[in-house]
Backbone as CSV, one residue per row, in Angstrom:
resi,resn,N_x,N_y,N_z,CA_x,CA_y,CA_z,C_x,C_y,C_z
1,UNK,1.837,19.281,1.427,2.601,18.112,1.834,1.666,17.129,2.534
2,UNK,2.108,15.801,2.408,1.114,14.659,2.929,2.014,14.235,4.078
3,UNK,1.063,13.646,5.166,1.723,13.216,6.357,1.309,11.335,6.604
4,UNK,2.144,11.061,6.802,2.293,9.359,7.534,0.587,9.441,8.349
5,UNK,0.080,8.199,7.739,-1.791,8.347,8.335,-2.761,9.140,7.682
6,UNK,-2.197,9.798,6.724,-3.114,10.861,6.203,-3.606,10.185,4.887
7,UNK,-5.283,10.565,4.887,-6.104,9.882,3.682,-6.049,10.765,2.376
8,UNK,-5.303,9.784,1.436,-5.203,11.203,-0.257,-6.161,10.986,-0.928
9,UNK,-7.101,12.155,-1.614,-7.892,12.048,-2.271,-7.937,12.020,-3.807
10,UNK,-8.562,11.301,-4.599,-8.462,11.518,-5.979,-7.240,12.100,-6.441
11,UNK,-7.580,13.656,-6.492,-6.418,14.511,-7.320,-4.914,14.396,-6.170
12,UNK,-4.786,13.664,-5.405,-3.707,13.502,-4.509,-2.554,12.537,-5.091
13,UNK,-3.370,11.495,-6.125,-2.753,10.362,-6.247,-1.498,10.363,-7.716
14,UNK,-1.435,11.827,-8.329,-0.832,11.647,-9.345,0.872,11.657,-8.959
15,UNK,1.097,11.045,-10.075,2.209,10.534,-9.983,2.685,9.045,-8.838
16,UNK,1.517,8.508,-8.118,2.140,7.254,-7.615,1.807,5.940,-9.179
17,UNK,3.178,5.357,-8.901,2.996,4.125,-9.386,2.735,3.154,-8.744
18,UNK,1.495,2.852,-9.087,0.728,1.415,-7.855,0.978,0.467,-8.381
19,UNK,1.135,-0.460,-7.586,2.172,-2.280,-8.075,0.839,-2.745,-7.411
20,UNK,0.227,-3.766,-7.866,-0.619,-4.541,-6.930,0.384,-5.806,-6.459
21,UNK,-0.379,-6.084,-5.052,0.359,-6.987,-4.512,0.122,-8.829,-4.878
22,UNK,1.496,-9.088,-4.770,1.506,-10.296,-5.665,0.231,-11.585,-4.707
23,UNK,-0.008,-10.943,-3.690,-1.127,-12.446,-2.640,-2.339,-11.783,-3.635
24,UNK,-2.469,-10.567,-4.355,-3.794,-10.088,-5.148,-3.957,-11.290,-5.926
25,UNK,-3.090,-11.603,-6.633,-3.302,-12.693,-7.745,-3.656,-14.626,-7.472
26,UNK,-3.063,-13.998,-6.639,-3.155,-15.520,-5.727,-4.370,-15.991,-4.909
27,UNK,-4.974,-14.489,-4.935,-6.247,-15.416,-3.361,-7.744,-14.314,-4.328
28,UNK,-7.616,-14.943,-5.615,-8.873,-13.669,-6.431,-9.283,-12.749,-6.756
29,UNK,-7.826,-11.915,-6.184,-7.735,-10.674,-6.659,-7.830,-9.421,-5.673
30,UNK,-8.603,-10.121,-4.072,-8.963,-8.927,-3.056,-7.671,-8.678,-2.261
31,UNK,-6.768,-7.376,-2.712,-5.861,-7.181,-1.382,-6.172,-5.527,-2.054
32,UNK,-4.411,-5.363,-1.871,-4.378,-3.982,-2.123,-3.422,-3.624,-3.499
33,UNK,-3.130,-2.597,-3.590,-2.281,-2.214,-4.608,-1.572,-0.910,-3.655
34,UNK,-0.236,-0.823,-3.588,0.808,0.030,-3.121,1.539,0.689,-4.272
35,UNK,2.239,1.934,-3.367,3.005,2.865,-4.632,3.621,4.144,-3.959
36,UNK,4.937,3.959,-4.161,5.813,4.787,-3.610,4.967,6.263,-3.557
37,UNK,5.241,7.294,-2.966,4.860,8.664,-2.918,6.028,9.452,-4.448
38,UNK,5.600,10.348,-4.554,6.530,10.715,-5.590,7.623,12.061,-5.039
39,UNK,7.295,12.019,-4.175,8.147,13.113,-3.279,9.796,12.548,-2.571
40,UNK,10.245,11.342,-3.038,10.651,10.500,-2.751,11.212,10.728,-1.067
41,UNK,10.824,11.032,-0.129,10.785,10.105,1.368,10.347,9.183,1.665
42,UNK,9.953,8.206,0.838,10.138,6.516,1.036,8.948,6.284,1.572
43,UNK,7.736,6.989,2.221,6.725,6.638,2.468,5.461,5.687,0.976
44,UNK,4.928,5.240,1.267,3.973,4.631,0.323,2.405,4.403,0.225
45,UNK,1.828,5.008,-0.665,0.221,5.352,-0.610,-0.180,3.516,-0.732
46,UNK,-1.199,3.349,0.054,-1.834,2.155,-0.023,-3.313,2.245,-0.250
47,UNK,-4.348,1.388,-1.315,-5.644,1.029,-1.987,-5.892,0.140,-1.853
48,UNK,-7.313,-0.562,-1.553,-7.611,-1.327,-1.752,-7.554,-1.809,-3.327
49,UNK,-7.366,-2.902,-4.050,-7.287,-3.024,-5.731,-8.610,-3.043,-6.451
50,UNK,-9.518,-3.400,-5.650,-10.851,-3.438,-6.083,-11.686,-1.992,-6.118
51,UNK,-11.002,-1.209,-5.330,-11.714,0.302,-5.738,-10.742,1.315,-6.002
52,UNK,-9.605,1.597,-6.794,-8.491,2.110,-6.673,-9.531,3.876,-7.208
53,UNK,-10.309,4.076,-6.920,-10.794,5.706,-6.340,-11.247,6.112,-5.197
54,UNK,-11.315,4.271,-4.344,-11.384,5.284,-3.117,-10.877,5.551,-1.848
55,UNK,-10.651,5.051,-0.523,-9.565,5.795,0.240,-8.198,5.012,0.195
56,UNK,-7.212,5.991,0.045,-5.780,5.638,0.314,-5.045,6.217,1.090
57,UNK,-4.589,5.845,2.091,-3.558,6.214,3.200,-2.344,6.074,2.793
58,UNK,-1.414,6.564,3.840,0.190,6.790,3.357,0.832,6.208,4.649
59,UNK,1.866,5.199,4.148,2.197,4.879,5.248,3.743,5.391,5.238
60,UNK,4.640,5.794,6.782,6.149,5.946,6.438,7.201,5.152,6.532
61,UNK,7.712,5.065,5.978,9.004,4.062,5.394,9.338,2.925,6.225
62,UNK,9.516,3.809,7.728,9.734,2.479,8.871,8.785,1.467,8.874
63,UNK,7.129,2.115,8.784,6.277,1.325,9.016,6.203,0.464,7.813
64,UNK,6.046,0.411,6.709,5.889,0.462,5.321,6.892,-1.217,5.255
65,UNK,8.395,-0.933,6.058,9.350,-2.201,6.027,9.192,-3.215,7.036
66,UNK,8.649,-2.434,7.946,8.250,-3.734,8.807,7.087,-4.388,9.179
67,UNK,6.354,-3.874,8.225,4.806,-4.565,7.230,5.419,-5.904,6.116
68,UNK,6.677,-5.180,5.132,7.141,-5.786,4.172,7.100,-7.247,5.193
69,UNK,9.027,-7.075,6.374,9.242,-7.925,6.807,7.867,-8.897,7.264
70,UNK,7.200,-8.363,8.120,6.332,-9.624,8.942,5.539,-10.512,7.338
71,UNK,5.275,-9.597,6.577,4.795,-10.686,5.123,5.903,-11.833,5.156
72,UNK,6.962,-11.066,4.431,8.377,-12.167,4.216,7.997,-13.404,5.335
73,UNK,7.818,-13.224,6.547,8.252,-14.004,7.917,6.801,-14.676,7.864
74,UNK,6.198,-14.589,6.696,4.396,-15.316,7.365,3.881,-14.813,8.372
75,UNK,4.383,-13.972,9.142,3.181,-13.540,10.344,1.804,-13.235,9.881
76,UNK,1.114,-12.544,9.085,-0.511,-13.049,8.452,-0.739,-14.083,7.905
77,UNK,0.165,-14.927,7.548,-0.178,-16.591,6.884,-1.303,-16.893,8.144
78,UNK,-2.557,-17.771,7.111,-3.549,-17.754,8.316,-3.593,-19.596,8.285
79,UNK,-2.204,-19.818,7.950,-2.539,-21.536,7.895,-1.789,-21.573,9.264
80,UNK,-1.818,-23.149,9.694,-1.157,-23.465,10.816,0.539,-23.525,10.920
């Protein structure tokens, strides 16, 4: 079993479906790519998109939505 903070390796990653994130396309391609766990408790493995072999963490559900929210709300928008 994988825990919230914990780094998955290679053979860890089967079965996530990774979505890259839509600011990937928008700012050249450097963010990440996310993907539910397949164990379904709502936690979600996160990659950078530019090296999707090498470290990915897991984040849990609470944290995972109120990452979502502050995106939605612009809190990292780095304009004025």
């Amino acid at each position: 079993m994988t825990h919230t903070g914990q780094v998955l390796g290679p053979g860890d990653r089967a079965g996530i479906a990774w979505r890259i994130s839509s600011y990937s396309t928008n700012n050249g391609g450097s963010c990440v790519e996310a993907g539910p766990l397949p164990d379904g408790t709502g936690r979600v493995a996160v990659r950078h998109s530019h090296h999707p072999d090498g470290t990915a963490f897991i984040v849990g559900r609470c944290e995972w939505a109120a990452f979502l929210g502050a995106v939605r709300n612009g809190e990292f928008d780095d304009r004025p």
